[in-house]
C-alpha positions as CSV (number, residue, x, y, z in Angstrom):
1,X,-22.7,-41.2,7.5
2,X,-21.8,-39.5,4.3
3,X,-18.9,-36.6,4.1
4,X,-21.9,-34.4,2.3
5,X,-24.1,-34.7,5.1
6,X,-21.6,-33.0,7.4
7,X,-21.1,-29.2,7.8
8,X,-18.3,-27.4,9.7
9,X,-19.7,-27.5,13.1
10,X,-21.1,-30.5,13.2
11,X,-20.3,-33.4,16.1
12,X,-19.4,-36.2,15.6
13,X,-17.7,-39.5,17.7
14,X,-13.9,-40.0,17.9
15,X,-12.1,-42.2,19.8
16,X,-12.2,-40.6,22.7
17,X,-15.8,-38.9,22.3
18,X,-17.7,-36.0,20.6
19,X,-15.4,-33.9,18.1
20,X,-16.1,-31.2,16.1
21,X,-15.7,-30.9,12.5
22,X,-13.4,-28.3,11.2
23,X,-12.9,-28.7,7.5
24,X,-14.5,-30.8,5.0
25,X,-12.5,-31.5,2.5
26,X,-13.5,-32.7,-1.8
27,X,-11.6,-36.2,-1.3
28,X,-14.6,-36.8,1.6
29,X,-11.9,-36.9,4.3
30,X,-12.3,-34.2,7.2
31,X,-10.7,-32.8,9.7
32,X,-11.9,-32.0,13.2
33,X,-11.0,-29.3,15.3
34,X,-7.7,-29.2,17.7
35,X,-6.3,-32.2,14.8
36,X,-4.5,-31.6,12.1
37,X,-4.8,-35.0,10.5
38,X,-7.7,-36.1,8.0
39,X,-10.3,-38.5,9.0
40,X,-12.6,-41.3,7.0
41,X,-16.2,-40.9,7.5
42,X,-17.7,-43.6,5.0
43,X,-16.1,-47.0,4.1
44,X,-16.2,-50.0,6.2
45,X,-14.3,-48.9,9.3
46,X,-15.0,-45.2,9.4
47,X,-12.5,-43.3,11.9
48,X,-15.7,-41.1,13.0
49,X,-19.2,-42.1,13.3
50,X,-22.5,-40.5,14.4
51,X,-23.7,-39.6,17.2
52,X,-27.6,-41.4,17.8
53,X,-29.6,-38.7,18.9
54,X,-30.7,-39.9,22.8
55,X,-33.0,-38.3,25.2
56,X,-29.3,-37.1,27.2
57,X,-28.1,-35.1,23.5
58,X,-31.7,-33.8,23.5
59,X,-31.2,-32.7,27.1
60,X,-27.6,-31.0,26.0
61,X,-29.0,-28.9,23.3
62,X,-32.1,-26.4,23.7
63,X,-34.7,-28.5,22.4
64,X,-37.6,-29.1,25.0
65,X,-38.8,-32.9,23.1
66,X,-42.2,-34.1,23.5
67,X,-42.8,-37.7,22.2
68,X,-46.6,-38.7,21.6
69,X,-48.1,-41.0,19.6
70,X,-46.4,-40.7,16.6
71,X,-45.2,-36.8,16.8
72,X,-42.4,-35.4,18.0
73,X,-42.5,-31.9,19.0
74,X,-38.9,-29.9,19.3
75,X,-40.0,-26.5,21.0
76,X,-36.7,-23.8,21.5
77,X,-38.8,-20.6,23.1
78,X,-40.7,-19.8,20.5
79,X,-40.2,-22.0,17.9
80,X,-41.6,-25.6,17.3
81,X,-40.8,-27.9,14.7
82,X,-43.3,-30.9,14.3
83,X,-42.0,-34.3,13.1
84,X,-44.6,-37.3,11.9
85,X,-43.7,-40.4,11.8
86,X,-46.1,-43.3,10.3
87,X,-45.0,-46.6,12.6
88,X,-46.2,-44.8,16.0
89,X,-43.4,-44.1,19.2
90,X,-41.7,-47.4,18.6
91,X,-40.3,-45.6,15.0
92,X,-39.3,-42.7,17.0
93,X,-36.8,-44.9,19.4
94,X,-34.3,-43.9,16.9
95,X,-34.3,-40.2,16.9
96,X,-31.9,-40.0,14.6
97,X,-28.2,-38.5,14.4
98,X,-27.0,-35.0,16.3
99,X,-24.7,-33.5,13.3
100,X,-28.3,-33.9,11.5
101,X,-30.6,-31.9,14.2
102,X,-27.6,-29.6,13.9
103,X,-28.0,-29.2,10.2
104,X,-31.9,-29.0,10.3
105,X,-31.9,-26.4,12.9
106,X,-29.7,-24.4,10.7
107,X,-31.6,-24.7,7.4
108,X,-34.6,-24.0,9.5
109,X,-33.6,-20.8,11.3
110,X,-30.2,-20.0,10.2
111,X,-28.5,-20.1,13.2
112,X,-26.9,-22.8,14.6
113,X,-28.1,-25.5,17.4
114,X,-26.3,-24.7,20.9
115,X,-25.4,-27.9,22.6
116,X,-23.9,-27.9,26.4
């Protein structure tokens, strides 16, 4: 995970589980909320790390996901968003990260992703 893939918002994993990010800062260190220290995101032993994107975080955010073939379909009332992947379901397995649904779903609609 890159600093510049990260908006304020986003979670990420700490030590002790999801964190939210509170500041981004131009040396790539951030800060997360409720901390006023700075935090390594790329290197070799990053302090925080993402967060794979599971069938429970699916569950947690307001995305209905519908896995077939090799299409996943994200449905949140009336939008759907439609994602093709070339090596079928087994491809799919890795969903990908949470702070990145988080930042798709707000270039998409320009709100931002609720997760419980």
């Amino acid at each position: 995970m890159k600093a510049s893939e990260l908006r304020i918002g986003n979670l990420i994993l700490g030590a002790r589980g999801s964190v939210k990010v509170s500041a981004i800062l131009e040396s790539g260190l951030i800060r997360i909320e409720g901390n006023s220290s700075v935090f390594g995101v790329e290197g070799d032993e990053p302090c925080l790390l993402p967060i794979p994107l599971t069938e429970e975080w699916c569950s947690r955010t307001k995305f209905h996901v519908d896995i077939t073939e090799n299409i996943i379909i994200w449905t949140d009332g009336d939008k759907v968003f439609m994602e093709q992947y070339g090596e079928g379901v087994e491809e799919v397995k890795n969903m990908g990260y949470v702070h990145l649904r988080q930042n798709l779903y707000h270039a998409l609609t320009g709100e931002e992703l609720t997760i419980k």
